[in-house]
C-alpha positions in Angstrom: 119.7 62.3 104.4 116.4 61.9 105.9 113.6 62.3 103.8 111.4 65.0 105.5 115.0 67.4 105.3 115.2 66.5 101.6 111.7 67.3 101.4 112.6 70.7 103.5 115.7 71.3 101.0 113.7 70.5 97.2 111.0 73.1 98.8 113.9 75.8 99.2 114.9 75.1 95.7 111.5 75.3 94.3 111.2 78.7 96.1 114.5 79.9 94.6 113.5 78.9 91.3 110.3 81.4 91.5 113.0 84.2 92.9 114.9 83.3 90.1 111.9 83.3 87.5 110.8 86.8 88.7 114.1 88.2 88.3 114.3 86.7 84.3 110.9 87.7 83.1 109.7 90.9 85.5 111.7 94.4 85.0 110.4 95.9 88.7 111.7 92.9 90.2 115.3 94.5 89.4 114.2 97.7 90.5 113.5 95.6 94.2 116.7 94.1 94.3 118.4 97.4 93.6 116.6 98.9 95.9 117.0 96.9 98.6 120.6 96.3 97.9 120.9 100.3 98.2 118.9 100.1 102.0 120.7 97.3 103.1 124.1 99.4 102.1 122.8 103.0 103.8 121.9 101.3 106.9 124.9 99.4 107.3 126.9 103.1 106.7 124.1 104.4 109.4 124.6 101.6 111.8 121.2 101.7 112.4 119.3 99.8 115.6 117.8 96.4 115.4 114.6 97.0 115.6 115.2 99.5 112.6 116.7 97.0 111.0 113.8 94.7 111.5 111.2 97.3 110.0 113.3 97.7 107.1 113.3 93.8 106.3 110.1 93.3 106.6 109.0 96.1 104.8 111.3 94.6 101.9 110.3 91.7 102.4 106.5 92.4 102.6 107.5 94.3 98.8 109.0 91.4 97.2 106.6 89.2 98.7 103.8 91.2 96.8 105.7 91.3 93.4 106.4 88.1 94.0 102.5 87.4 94.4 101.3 89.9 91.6 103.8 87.5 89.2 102.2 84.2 90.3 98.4 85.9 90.0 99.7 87.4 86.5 100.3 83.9 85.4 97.5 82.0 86.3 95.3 84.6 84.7 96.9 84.0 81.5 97.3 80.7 82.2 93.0 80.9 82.7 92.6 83.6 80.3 95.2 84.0 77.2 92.7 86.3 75.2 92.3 89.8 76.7 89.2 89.9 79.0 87.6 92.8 81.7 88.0 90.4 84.4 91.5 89.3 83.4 92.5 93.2 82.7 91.3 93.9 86.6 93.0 90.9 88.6 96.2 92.0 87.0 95.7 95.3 88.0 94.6 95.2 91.1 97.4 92.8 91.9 100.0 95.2 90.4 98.1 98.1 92.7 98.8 95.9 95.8 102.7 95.8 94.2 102.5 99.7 93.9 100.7 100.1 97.3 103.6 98.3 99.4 106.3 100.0 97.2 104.5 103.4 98.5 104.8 102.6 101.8 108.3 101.1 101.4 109.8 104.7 100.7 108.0 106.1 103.1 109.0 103.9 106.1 112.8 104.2 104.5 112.3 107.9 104.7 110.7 107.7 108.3 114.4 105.5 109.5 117.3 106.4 107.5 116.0 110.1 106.8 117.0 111.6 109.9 120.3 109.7 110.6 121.5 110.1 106.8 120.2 114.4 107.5 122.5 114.1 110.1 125.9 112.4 109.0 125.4 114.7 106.0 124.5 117.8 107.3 125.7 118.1 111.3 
């Protein structure tokens, strides 16, 4: 195997283990997957467009990217700062607002696409 795809591959795995470190040690990151699990489901039902489709990944994917973030930065700061501290208090919760800012405007864009086709298998 050549060496700059076994570089490619050992980066995928390092990656993977950070996906898979979030999902042991951070409760929302269950709520995510559940969540997204759920979307991907209702849009497959809805047969939506692509270009839904491609709003609806990225805007899970610009989620978990930010939880995935908000982990890393919680980390460091303890990592930095294991004794409680101001400064440490507010980069954790400014990171966890970015987390709860994309989550926001998650639901709302899922609202804005599968809303009215799931109004209308339901209800017409």
């Amino acid at each position: 195997m050549p060496a700059f795809l076994k570089a490619r591959l050992q980066s995928i795995r390092f990656a993977l283990n950070g996906w898979k470190y979030a999902l042991q040690t951070q409760r929302n990151t269950w709520v995510h997957a559940v969540t997204s699990l759920g979307v991907i489901a209702l849009a497959l039902w809805l047969r939506l467009a692509p270009t839904e489709w491609a709003l609806l990944v990225l805007t899970m994917a610009l989620v978990w990217a930010t939880e995935f973030i908000n982990t890393a930065l919680e980390a460091l700061t303890d990592l930095i700062q294991p004794e409680e501290h101001p400064l440490a208090k507010i980069s954790k919760d400014v990171s966890a607002a970015a987390v709860l800012l994309t989550a926001i405007a998650a639901v709302v864009i899922g609202l804005l696409i599968l809303g009215p086709p799931l109004w209308a298998q339901l209800f017409n």
